[in-house]
C-alpha positions, 0 to 999 in steps of 0.5 A: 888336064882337061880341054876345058883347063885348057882352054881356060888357061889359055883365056886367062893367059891372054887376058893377063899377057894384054894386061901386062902389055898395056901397063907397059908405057911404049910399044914392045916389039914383041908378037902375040903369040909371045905374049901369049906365052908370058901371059900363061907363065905369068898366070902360073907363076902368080897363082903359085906365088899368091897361093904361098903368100896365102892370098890365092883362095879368097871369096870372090874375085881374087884382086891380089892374085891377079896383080900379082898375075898382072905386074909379073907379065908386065915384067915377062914382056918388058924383060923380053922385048929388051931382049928381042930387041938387043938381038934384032938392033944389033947394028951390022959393020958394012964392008 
């Protein structure tokens, strides 16, 4: 891979993690840098997924590819920040 692949995944990465944040209703208590990651995993996973469904080489723009992109990183965050936030909240027994 090259630095351009590079620095093109992780553009869309973003891009497709704030997407899947802001579909989300609340806040999330989850950091950029992990949305960063859910975006990146997202887009991966999404174009794999289209690509088998037979959507991810179409003329023009790609709309299914990047929701299915979309609501998989609104999943990734919600699932994670539900899970941060059972660790964090944890409430603590006072002696």
């Amino acid at each position: 891979m090259e630095i351009s692949g590079l620095v093109s995944a992780l553009v869309i990465g973003a891009a497709v993690g704030l997407l899947g944040r802001l579909v989300l209703p609340g806040r999330q208590h989850i950091g950029v840098l992990w949305t960063l990651v859910v975006g990146i995993a997202a887009a991966l996973l999404g174009s794999l997924l289209a690509s088998l469904l037979g959507v991810g080489a179409t003329r023009g723009v790609d709309w299914i590819e990047w929701l299915i992109q979309v609501v998989l990183a609104g999943l990734g965050v919600a699932g994670l920040d539900r899970a941060l936030a059972g660790t964090e909240r944890k409430p603590r027994l006072r002696e």
